[in-house]
C-alpha positions as CSV (number, residue, x, y, z in Angstrom):
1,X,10.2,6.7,123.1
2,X,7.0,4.9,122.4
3,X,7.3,5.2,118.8
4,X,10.8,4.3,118.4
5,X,9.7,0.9,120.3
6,X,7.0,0.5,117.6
7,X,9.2,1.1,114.8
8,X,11.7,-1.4,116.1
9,X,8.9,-3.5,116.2
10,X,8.0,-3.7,112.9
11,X,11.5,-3.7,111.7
12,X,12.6,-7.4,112.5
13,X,11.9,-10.7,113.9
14,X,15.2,-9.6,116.2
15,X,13.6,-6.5,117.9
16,X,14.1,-6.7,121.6
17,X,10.6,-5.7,122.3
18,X,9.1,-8.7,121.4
19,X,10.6,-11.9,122.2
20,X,8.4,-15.0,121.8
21,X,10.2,-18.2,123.7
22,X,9.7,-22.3,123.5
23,X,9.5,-24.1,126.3
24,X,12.4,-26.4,127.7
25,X,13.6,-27.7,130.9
26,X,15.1,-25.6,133.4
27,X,19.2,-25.8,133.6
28,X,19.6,-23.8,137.2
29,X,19.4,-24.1,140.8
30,X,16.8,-23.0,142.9
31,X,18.5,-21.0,146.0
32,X,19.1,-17.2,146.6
33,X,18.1,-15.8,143.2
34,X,15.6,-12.8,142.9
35,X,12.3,-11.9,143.8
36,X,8.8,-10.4,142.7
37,X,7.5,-13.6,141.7
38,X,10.5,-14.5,138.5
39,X,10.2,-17.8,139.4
40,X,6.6,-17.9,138.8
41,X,7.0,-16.2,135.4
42,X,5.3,-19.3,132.5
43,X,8.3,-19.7,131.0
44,X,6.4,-21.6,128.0
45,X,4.2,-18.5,127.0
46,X,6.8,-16.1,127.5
47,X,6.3,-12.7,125.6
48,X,7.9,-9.2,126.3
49,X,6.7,-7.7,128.2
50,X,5.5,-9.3,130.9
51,X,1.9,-9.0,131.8
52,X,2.8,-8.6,135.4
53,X,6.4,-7.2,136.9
54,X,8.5,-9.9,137.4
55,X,11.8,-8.6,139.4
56,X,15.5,-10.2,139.1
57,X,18.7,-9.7,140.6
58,X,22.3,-8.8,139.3
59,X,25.7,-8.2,140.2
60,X,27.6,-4.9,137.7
61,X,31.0,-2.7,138.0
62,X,30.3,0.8,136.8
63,X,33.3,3.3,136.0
64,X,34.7,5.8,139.0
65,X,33.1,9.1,138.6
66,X,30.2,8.1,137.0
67,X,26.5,6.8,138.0
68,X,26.9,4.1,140.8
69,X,23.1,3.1,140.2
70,X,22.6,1.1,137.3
71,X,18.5,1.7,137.4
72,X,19.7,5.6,137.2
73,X,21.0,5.1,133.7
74,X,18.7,5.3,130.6
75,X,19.6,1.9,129.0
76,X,18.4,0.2,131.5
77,X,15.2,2.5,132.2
78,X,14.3,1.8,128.6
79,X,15.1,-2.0,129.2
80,X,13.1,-2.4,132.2
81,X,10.1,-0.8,130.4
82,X,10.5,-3.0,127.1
83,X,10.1,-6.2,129.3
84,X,8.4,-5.4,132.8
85,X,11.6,-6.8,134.5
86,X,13.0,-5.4,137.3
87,X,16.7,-5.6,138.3
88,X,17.8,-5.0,141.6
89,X,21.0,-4.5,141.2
90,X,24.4,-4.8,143.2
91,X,26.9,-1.9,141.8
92,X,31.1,-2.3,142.6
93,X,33.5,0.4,141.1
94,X,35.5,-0.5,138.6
95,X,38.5,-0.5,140.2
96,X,37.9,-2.5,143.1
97,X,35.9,-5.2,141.0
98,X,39.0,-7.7,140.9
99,X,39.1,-7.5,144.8
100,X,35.0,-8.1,145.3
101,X,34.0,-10.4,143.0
102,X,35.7,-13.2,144.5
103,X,34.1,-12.6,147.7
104,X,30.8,-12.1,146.1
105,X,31.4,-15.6,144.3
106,X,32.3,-17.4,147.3
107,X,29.0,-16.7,149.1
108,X,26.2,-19.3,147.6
109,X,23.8,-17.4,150.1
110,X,24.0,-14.0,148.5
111,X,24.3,-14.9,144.8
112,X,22.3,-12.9,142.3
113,X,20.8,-14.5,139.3
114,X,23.5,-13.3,137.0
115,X,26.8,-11.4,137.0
116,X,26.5,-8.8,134.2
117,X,29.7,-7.9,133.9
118,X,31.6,-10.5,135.0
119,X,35.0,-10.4,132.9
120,X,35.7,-13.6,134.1
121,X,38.9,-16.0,133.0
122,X,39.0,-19.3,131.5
123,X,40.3,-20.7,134.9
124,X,37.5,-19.0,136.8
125,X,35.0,-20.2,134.7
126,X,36.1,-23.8,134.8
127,X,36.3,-22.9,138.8
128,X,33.2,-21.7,139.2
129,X,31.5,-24.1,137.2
130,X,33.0,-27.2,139.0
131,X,31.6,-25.5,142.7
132,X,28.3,-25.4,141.0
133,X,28.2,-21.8,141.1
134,X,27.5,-20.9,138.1
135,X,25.3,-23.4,135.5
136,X,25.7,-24.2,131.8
137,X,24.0,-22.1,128.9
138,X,24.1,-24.2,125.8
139,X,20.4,-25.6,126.0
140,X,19.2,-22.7,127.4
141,X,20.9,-20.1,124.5
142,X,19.2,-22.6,121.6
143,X,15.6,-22.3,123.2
144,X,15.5,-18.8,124.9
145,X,18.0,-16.9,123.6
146,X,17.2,-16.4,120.1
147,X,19.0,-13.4,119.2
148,X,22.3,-14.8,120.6
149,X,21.8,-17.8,118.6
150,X,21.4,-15.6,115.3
151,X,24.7,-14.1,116.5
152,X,26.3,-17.5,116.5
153,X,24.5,-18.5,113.3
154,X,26.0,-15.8,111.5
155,X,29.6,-16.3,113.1
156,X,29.7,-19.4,114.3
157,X,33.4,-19.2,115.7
158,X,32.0,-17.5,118.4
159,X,29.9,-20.8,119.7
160,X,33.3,-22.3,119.2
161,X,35.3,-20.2,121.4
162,X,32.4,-20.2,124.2
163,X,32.6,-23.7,124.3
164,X,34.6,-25.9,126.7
165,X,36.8,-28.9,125.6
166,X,33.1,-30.9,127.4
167,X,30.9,-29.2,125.0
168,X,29.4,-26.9,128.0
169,X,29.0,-22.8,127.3
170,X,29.5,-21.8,131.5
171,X,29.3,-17.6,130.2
172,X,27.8,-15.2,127.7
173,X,30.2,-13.4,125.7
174,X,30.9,-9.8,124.6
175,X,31.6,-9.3,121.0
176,X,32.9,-6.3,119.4
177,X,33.3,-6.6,115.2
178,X,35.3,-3.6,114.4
179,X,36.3,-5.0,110.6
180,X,36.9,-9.2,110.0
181,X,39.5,-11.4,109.6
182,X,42.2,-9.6,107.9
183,X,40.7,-6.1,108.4
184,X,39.9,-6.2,112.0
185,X,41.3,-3.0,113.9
186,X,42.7,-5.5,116.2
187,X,45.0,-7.1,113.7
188,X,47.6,-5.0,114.3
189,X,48.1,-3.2,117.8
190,X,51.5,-1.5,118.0
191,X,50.9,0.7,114.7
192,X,54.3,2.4,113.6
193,X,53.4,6.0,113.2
194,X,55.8,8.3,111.3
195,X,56.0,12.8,111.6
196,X,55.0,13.4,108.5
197,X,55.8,17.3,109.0
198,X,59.4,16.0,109.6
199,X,59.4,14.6,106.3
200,X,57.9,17.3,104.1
201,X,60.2,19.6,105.4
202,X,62.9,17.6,105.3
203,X,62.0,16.7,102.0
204,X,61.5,12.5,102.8
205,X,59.6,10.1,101.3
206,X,57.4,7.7,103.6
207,X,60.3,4.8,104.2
208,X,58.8,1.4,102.2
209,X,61.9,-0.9,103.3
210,X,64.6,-1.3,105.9
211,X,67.0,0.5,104.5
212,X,65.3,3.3,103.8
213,X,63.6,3.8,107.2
214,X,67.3,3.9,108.6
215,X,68.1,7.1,106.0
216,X,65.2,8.7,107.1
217,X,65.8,8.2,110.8
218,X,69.4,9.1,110.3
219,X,68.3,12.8,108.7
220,X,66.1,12.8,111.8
221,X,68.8,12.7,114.0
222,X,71.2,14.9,111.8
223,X,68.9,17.8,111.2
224,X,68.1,18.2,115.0
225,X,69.0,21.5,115.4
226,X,67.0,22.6,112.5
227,X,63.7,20.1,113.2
228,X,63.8,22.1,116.6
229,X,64.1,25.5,115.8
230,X,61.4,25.1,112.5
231,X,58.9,23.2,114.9
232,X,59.6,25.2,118.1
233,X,60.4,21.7,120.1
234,X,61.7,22.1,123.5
235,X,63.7,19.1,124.1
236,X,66.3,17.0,122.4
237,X,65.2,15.7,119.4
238,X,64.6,11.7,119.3
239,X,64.3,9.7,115.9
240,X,62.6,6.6,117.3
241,X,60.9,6.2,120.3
242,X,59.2,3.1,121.7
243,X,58.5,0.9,124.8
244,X,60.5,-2.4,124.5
245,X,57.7,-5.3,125.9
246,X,55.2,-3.5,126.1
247,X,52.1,-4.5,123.8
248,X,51.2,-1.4,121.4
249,X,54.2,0.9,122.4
250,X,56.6,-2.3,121.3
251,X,58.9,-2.1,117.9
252,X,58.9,-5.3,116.9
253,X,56.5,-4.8,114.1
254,X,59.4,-3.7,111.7
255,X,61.1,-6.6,111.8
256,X,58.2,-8.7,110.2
257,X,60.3,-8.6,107.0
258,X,63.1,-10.4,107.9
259,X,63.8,-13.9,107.1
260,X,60.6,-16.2,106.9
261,X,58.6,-13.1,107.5
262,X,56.9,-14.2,110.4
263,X,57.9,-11.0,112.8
264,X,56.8,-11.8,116.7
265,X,53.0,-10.3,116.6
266,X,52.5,-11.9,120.3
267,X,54.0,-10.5,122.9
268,X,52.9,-12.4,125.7
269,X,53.5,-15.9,124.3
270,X,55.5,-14.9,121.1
271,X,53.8,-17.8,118.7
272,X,52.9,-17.8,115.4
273,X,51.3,-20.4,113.5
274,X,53.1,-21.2,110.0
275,X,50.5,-21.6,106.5
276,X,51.1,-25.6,107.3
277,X,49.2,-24.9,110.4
278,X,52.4,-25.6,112.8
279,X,52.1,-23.7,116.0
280,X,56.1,-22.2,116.2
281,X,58.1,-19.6,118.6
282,X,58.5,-16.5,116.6
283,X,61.7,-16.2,118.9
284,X,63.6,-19.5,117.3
285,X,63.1,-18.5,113.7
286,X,66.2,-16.4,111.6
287,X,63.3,-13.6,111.1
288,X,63.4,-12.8,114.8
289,X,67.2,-13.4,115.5
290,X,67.9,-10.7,112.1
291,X,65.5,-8.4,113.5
292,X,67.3,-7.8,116.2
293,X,70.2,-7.3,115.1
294,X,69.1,-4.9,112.8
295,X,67.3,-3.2,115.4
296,X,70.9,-3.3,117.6
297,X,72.3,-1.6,114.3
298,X,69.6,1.4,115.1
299,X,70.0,1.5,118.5
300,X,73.8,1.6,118.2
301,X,73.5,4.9,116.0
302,X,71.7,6.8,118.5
303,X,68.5,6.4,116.4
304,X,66.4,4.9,119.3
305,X,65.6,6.7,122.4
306,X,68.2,5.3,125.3
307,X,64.7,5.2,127.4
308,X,63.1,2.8,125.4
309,X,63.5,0.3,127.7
310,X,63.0,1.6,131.4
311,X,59.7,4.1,130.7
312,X,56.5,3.8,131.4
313,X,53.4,5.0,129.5
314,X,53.3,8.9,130.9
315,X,56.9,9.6,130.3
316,X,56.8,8.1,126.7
317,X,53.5,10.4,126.0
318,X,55.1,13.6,127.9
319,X,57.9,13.4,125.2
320,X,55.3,12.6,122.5
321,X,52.8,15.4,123.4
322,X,56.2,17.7,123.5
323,X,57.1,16.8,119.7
324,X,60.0,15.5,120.2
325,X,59.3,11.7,118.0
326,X,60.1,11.1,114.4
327,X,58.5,7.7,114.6
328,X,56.7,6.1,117.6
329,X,53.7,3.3,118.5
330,X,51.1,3.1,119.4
331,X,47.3,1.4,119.1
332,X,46.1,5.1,117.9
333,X,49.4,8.1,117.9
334,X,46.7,10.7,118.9
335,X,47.1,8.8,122.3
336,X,50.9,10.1,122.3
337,X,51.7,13.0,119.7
338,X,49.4,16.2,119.7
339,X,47.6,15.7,116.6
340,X,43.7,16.4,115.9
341,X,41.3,14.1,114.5
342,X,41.2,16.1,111.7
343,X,44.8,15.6,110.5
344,X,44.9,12.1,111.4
345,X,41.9,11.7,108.6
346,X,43.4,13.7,106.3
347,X,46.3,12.2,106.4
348,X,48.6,15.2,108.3
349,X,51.1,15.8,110.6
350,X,51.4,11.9,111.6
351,X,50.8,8.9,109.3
352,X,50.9,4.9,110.0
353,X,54.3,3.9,108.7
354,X,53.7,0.7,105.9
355,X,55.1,-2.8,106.4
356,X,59.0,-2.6,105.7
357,X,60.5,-5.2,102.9
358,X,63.9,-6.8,104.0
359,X,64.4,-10.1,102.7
360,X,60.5,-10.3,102.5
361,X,57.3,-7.8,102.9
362,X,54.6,-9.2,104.9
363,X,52.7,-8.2,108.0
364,X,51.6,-11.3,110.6
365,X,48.5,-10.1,112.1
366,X,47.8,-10.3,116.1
367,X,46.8,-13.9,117.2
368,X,43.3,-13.7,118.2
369,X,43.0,-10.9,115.9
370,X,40.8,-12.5,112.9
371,X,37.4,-12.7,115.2
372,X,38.3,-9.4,116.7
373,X,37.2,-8.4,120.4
374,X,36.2,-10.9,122.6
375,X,35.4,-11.7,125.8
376,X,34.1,-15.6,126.7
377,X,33.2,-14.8,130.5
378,X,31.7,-11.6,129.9
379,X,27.9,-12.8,131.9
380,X,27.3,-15.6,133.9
381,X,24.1,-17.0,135.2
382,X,24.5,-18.0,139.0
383,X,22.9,-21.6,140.1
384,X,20.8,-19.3,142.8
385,X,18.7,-18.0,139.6
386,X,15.1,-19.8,140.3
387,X,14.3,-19.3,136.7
388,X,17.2,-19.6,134.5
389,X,14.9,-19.7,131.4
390,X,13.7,-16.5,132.5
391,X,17.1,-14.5,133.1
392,X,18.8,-16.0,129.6
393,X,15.4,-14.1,127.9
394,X,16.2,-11.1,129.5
395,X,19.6,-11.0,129.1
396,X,19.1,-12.3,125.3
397,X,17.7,-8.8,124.6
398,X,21.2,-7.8,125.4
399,X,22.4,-9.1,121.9
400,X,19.7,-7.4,119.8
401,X,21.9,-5.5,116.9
402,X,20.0,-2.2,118.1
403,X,20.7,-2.4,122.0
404,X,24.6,-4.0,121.7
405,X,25.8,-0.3,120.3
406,X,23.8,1.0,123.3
407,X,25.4,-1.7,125.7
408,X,29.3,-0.9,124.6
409,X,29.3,2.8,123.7
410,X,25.9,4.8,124.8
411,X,22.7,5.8,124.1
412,X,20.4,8.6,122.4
413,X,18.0,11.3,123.8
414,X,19.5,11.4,127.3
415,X,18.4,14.7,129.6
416,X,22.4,16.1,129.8
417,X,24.5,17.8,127.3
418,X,26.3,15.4,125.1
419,X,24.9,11.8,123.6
420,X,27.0,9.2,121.9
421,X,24.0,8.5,119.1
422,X,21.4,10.3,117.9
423,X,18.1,8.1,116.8
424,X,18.3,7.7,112.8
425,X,17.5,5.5,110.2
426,X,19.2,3.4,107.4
427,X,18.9,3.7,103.9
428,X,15.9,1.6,104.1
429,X,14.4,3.8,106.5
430,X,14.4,1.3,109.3
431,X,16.3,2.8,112.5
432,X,19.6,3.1,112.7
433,X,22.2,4.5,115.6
434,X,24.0,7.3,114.5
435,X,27.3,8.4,116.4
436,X,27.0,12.1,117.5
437,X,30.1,14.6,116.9
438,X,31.3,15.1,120.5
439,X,33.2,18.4,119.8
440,X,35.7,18.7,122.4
441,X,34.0,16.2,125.1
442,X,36.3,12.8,125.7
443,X,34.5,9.7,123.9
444,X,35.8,7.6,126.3
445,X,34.2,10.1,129.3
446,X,30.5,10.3,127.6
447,X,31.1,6.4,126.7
448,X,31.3,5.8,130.8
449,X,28.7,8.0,132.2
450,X,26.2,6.4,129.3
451,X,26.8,2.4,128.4
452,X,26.3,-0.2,130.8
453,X,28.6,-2.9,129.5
454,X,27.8,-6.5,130.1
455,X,27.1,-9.4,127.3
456,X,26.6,-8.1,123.7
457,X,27.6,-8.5,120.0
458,X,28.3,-6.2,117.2
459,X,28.9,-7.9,113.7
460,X,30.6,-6.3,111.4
461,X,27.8,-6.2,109.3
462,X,25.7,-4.3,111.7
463,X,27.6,-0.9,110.4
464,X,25.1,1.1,108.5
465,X,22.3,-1.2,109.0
466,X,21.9,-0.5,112.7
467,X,24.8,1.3,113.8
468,X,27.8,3.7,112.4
469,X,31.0,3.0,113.0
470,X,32.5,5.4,115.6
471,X,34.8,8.1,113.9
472,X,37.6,7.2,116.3
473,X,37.8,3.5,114.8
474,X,37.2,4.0,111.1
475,X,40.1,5.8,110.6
476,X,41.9,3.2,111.6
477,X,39.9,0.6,110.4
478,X,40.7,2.8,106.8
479,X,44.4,2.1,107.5
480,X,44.2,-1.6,108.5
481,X,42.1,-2.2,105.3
482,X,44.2,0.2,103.3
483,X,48.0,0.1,104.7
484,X,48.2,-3.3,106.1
485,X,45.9,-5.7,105.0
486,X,47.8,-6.2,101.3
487,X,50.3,-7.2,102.8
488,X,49.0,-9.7,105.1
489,X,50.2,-13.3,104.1
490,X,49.6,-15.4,106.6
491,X,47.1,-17.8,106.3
492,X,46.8,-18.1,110.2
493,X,46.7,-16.8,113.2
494,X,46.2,-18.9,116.4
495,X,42.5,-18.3,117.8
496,X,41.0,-17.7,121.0
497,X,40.8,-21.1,122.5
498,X,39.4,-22.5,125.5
499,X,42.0,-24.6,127.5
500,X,41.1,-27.1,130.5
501,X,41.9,-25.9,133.6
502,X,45.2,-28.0,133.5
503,X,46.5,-27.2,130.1
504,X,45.8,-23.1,131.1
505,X,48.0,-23.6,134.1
506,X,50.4,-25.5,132.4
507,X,50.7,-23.2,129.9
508,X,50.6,-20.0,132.5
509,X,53.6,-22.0,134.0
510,X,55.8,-22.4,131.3
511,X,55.1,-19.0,129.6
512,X,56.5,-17.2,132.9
513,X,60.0,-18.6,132.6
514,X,59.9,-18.5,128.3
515,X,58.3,-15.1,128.2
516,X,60.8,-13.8,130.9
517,X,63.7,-15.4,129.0
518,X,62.9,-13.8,125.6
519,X,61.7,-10.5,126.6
520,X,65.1,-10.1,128.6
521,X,67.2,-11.0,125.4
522,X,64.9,-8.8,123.3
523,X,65.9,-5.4,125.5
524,X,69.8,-6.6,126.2
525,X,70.6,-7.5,122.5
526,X,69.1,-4.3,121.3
527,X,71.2,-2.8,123.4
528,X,73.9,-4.1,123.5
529,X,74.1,-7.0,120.7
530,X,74.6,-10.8,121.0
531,X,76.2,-13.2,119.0
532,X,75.6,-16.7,117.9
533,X,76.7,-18.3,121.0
534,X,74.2,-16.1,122.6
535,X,71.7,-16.9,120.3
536,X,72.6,-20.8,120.7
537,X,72.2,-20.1,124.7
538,X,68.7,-18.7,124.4
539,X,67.2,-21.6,121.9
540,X,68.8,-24.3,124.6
541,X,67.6,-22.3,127.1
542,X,63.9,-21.5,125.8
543,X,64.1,-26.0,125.6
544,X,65.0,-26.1,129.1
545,X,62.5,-24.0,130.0
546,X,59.7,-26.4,128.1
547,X,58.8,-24.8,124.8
548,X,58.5,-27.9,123.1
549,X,55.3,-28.8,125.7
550,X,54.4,-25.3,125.5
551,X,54.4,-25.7,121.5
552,X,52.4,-28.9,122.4
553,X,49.9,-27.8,124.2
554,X,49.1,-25.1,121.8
555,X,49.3,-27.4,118.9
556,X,46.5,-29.6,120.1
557,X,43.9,-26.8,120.5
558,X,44.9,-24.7,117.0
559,X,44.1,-28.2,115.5
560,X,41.3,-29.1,117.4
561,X,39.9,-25.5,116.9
562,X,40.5,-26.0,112.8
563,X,38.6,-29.6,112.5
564,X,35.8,-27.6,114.7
């Protein structure tokens, strides 16, 4: 280990090894906090690491099944080494983190210093920040976090999004680049996937517009009896299966051709902002009302499964895993059709079904979707914290580009049988993180038992400079950039915004009565199709219901956001 922390050191003024820190006034309380003399630590000569121990206190989750102390795990072993600063830590399960926290929070006595993995909302933030539980971070990032501030020097968006509508920063964020902008992997999250073995043997052509993906659903459904016997499939035989409303397992991605083109890429709040910058309801335009009626047309010919509407995630996979789908969706189809990683690659047995052309050919990416993942209330640093300056150091060495990879996925040279990296190096032969082939282990399983979470941030730029890419994303990040990007139009997409406490509950009130009203008519006129005095009920309805100071509300931070 000790000369992979000297080559790190020589490799950047970044390196989390050494972190040389300015003085500046403290922005914390001074109750509860940690202990081993932190708040002794001379903040204005602060180097890593310290000359003498100094010890902390923090608040994680960890996953079920795996290491409940976080000093057990090897990231933070290593960490605690590289600075000389000791966490006594506070572990809750996963699972029964949304229950805890809340009492942990309400307690001013028994704060830690910081909450690691907080996951916090917008309205808890604002919440917690009014109490005076937790304390602001913008002064304190510019003078002792200076591998954050590189972050939001490079990608400034971010500063933007962590910032309140009163200029404060109440959080540290988690980033994860996986692609930019218009090749993000989260662009696009319910990914039509088509059997390609179906096709070859049927002798089909990957469908490239509306009509044609009917044909080749319809000789889905006609050549049953022979799909089943060539394929050994136990079980009827469904063309199109799908899970109305429900995020990636949704179908509304194929109508994104009709009319105006704009589809309904949200479907929580069903916006879309237009190129003029106009924040719009995807469910008023002639796009969304043709889609549907289309996707009645389907439905009506027994080319969608009668259970798309009323199953949940295990029965849709069962009949996946069983081979029964022609076309289904899904973030990644190795989650619901028995296909290896292998054949994904090379482009076998299941492929991502291209943007249909009806009256138009464009795919709206996922609002949010250009900075990719994010997560404003990721880390917070409590008001008990007696040195604040001291924590933001520490937990700045969270966001240097070789220990993010760590934080989110895993780590190298661990005493057990499978690693998520091996120790490398770059073309410059400076080190790099290389992801380890698994075999038949679960990613997500070693992923658990090794990362730690918390604040971090991975650039897209970071990939083959100090990390790879994980094999289970650039396959898809190959699609996005290959498949769907070219046909991405849209100028917009509406960002990841911070709301006041009053606008977010405004908001969360009208959506439940608009979101209700639309998903309803999305299922029933599938089903069972509507007409235009159906379709005149739902606008005056969706009026009724507020969308106009819905639209408002939204309009007011997509522009303020822009000018930003």
């Amino acid at each position: 280990m000790s000369k992979f922390y000297n080559t790190v050191k020589k490799f950047g003024t970044a390196a989390m090894a050494v972190v040389l820190l300015t003085a500046c006034g403290g922005g914390g309380g001074n109750a509860g906090g940690g202990d081993g003399g932190s708040a002794n630590v001379d903040v204005d000569n602060l180097t890593f690491p310290l000359a003498e121990t100094a010890t902390l206190s923090g608040l994680t989750s960890y996953p079920a099944g795996t290491e409940s102390e976080p000093n057990n795990r090897t990231i933070f072993k290593r960490l605690e080494e590289q600075t000389n600063v000791h966490i006594n830590w506070k572990a809750i399960q996963s699972d029964q983190w949304g229950e805890k926290i809340a009492l942990e929070m309400a307690n001013a006595k028994t704060l830690p210093d910081f909450v690691f993995s907080a996951g916090f909302g917008d309205t808890d933030l604002l919440k917690y920040a009014k109490q005076g539980v937790i304390i602001n971070l913008e002064d304190l990032i510019d003078k002792y976090m200076p591998n954050l501030s590189e972050v939001f020097k490079k990608a400034p968006e971010y500063r933007a999004m962590c910032t309140d509508a009163d200029g404060h920063i109440w959080a540290l964020p988690w980033i994860e680049q996986l692609g930019y902008e218009k090749t993000a992997i989260q662009t696009i999250d319910n990914m039509p996937f088509i059997n390609k073995n179906w096709l070859d043997f049927l002798g089909l052509e990957i469908p490239e517009t509306v009509d044609d993906f009917e044909k080749v659903l319809i000789a889905f459904r006609d050549n049953a009896d022979k799909l089943k016997a060539e394929f050994n499939i136990d079980g009827e035989i469904i063309p199109m299966s799908c899970i109305m409303n429900d995020g990636g397992q949704d179908p509304m991605t194929l109508i994104n051709g009709f009319g105006e083109g704009y589809g309904d890429p949200d479907k929580g709040r069903h916006i879309v902002v237009t190129d003029e910058g106009k924040v719009i309801c995807a469910a008023t335009t002639e796009g969304f009302k043709k889609g549907l009626q289309w996707l009645h047309k389907l439905y009506d010919e027994g080319l969608i499964d009668k259970e798309a509407f009323t199953q949940d995630w295990s029965t849709y996979v069962a009949k996946g895993k069983s081979g029964r789908y022609g076309v289904c969706f899904s973030w990644d189809v190795a989650n619901v059709a028995q296909v290896s990683m292998d054949d994904l690659i090379a482009g076998k047995s299941w492929v991502p079904m291209p943007v249909l052309t009806a009256d138009t050919r464009n795919l709206t990416p996922g609002n949010g979707s250009f900075t990719s993942g994010f997560d404003r209330g990721r880390c917070v640093v409590t008001a008990a914290a007696k040195n604040p300056e001291l924590v933001c150091a520490w937990l700045d060495q969270m966001y240097n580009p070789i220990q993010s990879p760590q934080n989110n996925w895993g780590t190298y040279g661990e005493d057990d049988e499978f690693d998520i990296f091996e120790m490398s190096e770059n073309d410059k032969g400076e080190p790099m993180l290389k992801h380890t082939w698994l075999g038949d282990a679960s990613p997500v399983e070693v992923r658990e038992a090794e990362a730690v979470g918390g604040p971090l941030a991975i650039l897209d730029e970071y990939y083959g400079v100090y990390v790879t890419c994980p094999d289970d994303a650039q396959y898809r990040l190959d699609w996005i950039k290959n498949i769907y990007t070219p046909d991405m139009h849209t100028k917009y997409v509406f960002p990841n915004v911070f709301m006041t406490t009053e606008d977010t509950k405004k908001c969360s009130d009208l959506n439940a009565d608009l979101n209700k009203a639309i998903n309803t008519a999305k299922s029933d006129w599938v089903m069972n199709g509507f007409t235009d005095a159906d379709w005149d009920k739902l606008q005056a309805d969706l009026e009724a219901y507020g969308l106009s100071q819905y639209l408002e509300i939204h309009q007011k931070y997509f522009d303020a956001y822009i000018n930003s």
